[in-house]
N, C-alpha and C positions, 0 to 999 in steps of 0.2 A: 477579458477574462484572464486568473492568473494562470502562471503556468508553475507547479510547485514539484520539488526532485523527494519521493518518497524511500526513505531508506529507512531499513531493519538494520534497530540497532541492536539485536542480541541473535543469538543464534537459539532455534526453538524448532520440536520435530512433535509435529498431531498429524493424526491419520497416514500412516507410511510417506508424508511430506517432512522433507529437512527445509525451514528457512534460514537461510547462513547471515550471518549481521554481514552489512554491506551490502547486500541485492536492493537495486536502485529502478526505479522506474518513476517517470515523469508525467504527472495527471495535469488536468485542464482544469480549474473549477469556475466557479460560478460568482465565488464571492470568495472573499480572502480569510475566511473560516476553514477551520480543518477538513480536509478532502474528506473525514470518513465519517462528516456531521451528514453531510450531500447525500441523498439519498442510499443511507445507509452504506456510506462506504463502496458503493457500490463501482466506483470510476477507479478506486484503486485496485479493487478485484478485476475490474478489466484491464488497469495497466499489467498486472501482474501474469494476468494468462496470457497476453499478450506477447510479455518477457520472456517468462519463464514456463509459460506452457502448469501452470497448477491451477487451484482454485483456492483461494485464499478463504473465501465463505466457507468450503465446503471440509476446509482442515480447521476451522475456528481462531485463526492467528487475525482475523482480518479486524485490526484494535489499535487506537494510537496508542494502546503502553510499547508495543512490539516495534513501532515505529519513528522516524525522526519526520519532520517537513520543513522545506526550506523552501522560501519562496523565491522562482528563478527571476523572473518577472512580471 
């Protein structure tokens, strides 16, 4: 399974959440397809409350335009 490093590449603020470009968290996926094809995104929502303690679903930022992916291995 890969392991891929998701980072916001803009700085964007919905629902009293700031995402600042650069906040980085690290998902598992399943297939080497974009983490936020998987089950609606739903692994980087949990990397991210994990990180940073938000909800990426529940501010609507949870979208690869807001995001980069880089496959670690």
């Amino acid at each position: 399974m890969p392991l891929v490093k998701v980072t916001a590449n803009r700085t964007a603020i919905s629902n009293g959440v700031r995402l600042e470009k650069g906040m980085t968290a690290q998902v598992v996926t399943k297939n080497s397809s974009s983490p936020f094809v998987e089950n609606g995104g739903l692994a980087v929502a949990e990397a991210f409350q994990r990180v940073y303690g938000f909800d990426l679903k529940k501010t609507g930022l949870l979208s690869s335009t807001y995001f980069d992916v880089i496959k670690i291995s």
